[in-house]
C-alpha positions as CSV (number, residue, x, y, z in Angstrom):
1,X,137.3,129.5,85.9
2,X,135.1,132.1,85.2
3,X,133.8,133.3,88.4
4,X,133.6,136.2,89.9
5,X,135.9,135.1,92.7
6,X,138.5,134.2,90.9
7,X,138.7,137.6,88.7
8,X,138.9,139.9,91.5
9,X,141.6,137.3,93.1
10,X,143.4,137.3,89.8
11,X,142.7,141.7,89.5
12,X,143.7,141.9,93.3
13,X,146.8,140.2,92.6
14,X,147.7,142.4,89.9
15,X,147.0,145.4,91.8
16,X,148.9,144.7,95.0
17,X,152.1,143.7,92.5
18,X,151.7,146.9,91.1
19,X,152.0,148.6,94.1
20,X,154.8,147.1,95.5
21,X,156.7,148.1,92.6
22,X,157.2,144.9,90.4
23,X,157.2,145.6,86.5
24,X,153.9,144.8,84.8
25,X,154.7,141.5,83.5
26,X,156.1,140.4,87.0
27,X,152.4,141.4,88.1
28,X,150.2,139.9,85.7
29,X,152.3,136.8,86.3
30,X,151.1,136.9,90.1
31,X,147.9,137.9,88.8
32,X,147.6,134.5,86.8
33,X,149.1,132.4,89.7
34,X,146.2,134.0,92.2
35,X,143.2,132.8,89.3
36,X,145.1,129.3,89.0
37,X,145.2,128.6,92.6
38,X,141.5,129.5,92.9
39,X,140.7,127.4,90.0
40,X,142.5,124.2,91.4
41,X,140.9,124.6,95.2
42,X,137.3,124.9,93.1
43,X,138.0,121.5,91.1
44,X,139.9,120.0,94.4
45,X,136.5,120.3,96.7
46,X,135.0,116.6,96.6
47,X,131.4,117.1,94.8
48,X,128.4,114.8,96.4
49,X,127.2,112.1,95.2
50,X,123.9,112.9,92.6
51,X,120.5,112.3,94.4
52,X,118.6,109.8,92.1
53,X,115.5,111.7,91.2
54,X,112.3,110.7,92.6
55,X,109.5,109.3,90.9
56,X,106.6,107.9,92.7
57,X,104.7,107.3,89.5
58,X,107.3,104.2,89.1
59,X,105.6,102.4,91.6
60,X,102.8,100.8,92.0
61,X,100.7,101.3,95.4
62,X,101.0,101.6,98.1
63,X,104.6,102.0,97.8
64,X,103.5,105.3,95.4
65,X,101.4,106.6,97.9
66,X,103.9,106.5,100.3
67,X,106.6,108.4,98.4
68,X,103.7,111.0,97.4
69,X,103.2,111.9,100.6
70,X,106.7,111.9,101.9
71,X,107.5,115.0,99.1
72,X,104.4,116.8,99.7
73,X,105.9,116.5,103.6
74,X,109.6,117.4,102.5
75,X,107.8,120.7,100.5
76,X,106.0,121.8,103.0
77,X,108.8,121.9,105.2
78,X,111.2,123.7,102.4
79,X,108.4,126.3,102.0
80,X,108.4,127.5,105.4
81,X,112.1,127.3,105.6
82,X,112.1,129.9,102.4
83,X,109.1,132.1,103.9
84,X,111.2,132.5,106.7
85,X,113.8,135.9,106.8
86,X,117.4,135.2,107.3
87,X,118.3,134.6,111.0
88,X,119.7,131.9,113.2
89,X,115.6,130.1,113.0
90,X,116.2,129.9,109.4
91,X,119.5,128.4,109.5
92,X,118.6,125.9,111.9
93,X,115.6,124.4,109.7
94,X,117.5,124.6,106.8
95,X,119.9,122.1,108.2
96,X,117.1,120.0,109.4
97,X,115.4,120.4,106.3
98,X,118.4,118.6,104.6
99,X,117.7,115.5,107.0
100,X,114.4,115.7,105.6
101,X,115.3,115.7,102.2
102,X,117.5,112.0,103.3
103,X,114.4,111.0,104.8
104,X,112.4,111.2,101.6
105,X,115.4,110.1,99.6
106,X,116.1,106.4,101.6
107,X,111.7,105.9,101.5
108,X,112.3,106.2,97.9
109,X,114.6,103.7,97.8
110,X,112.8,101.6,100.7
111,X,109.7,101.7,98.2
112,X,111.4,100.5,95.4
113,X,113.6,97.7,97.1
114,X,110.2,96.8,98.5
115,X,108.1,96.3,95.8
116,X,110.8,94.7,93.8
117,X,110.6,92.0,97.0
118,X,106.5,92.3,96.3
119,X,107.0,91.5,92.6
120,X,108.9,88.1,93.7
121,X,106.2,87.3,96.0
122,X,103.7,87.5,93.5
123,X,105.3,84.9,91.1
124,X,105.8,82.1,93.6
125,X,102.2,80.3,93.8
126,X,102.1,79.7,97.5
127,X,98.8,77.9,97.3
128,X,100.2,75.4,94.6
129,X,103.2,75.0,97.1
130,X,101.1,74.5,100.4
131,X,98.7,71.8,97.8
132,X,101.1,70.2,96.6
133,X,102.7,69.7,100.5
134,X,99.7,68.5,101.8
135,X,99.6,65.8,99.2
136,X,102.9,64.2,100.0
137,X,102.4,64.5,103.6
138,X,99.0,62.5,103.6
139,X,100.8,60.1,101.0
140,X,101.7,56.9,103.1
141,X,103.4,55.4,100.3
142,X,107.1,54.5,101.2
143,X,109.2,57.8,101.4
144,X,111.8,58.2,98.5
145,X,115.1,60.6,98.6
146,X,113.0,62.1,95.3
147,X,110.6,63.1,97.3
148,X,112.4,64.2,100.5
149,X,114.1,67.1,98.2
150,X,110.2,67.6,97.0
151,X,109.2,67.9,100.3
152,X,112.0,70.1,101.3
153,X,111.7,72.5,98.4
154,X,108.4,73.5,98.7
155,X,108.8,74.1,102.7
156,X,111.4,76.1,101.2
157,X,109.3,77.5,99.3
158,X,106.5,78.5,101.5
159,X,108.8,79.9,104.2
160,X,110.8,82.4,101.9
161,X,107.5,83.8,100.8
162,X,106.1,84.3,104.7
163,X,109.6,85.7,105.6
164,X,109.3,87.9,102.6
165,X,105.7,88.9,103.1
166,X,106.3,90.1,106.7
167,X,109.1,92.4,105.8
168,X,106.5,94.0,103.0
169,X,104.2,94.6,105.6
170,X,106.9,95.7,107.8
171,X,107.8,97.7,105.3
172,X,104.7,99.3,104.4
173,X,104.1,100.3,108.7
174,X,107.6,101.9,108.4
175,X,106.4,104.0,105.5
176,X,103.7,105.2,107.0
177,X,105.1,106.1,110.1
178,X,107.7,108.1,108.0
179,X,105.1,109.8,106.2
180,X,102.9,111.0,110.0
181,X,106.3,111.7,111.3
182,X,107.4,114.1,108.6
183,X,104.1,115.8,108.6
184,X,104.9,116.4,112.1
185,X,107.7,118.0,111.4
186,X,106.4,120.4,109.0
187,X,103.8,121.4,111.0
188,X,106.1,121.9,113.6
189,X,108.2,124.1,111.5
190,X,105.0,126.3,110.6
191,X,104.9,126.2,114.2
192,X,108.3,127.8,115.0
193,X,107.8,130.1,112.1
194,X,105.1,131.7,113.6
195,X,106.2,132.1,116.4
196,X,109.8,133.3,115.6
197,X,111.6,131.2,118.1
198,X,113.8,128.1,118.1
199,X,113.3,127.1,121.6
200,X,111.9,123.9,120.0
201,X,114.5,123.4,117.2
202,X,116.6,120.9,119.0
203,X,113.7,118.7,119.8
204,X,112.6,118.9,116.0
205,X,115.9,118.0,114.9
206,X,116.3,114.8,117.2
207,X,112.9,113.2,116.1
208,X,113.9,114.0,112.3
209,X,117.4,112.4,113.0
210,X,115.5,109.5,114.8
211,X,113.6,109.1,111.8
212,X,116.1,109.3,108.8
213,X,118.1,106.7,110.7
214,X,115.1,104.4,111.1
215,X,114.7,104.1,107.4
216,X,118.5,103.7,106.3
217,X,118.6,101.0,108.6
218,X,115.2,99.4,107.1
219,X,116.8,100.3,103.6
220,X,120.2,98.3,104.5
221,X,117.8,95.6,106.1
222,X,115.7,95.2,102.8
223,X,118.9,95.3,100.6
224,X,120.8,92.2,102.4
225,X,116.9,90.6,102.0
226,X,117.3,88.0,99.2
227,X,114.6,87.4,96.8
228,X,112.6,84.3,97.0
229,X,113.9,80.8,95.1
230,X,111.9,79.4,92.5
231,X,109.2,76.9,92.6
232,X,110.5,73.4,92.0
């Protein structure tokens, strides 16, 4: 309401009514109607959605770690972007510098749906489970329907806790891809900063792309990834 563009829109429109001949009032009338029509395309234009803010020092390791070194990447990158005078080179990694910054944003979220997975891991007792299984499988009493379910529920058991554990570790070699991958590409940008050409921009922006989509489908993956039932 307040911006400079919509005062000199709201002075111009004045001005040019003035001009033309109208009476004052008929001017300052045009005058309004040129601020309020800047004022409603300002509020009309849809606003982003907030990036949650990033805090690796929610996490415990390695997921930590690997959201550490995925900012350091992501800052690397933005400081040769900014070091760079304004040109078409600039332009082009400041747009792939956004890719980087959704990079870093889904391994934050990868981390944390990831550990939260880890955290159900650790409270099933797998070696209780696996015990407890080996028991009633060497028992050659006569089988009950009791202790069918038993049975049942602890294979249940075991296998949600190996199908969680190797999407962790899955996990964990997806971060750490990410994290080489986006060092690559802020050494590449260094790279293309020295030597003031973009011949290799294209390339840079494909592996980026390649990599952002990696992890929101790894994110999507890890969120439809149930947490593991309780011991019986």
């Amino acid at each position: 309401m307040t911006s400079p563009s919509a005062i000199l829109l709201a002075g111009g429109g004045v001005a040019v009514s003035l001009v033309a001949g109208l009476p004052l009032a008929a001017a300052v009338g045009v005058g309004a109607l040129a601020w309020a029509a800047r004022v409603a395309v300002a509020f009309a234009v849809p606003r982003g959605p907030r990036r949650e803010r990033i805090d690796p020092f929610a996490l415990g390791e390695p997921w930590r770690g690997f959201v550490r070194d995925a900012l350091h990447a992501q800052k690397r990158f933005e400081r040769t972007v900014h070091s760079l005078e304004s040109g078409p080179l600039k332009e082009h990694l400041a747009d792939i510098g956004e890719r980087v910054r959704t990079g870093v944003d889904e391994s934050w979220h990868v981390a944390k749906r990831a550990q939260a997975i880890s955290n159900g891991i650790a409270q099933l007792d797998t070696a209780d489970a696996r015990r407890q299984l080996a028991a009633l499988e060497a028992d050659t009493s006569a089988v009950s329907e009791r202790r069918t379910q038993t049975e049942e529920s602890l294979r249940a058991q075991i296998s949600s806790a190996e199908r969680m554990s190797g999407v962790v570790r899955d996990a964990q070699d997806r971060l750490r891809l990410l994290d080489a991958r986006l060092d690559e590409a802020a050494a590449r940008a260094v790279e293309l900063s020295v030597e003031a050409t973009d011949e290799g921009v294209l390339g840079l922006s494909s592996d980026v792309d390649d990599v952002v989509t990696d992890m929101e489908a790894l994110r999507q993956a890890l969120e439809e990834t149930g947490t593991p039932p309780a011991a019986p």
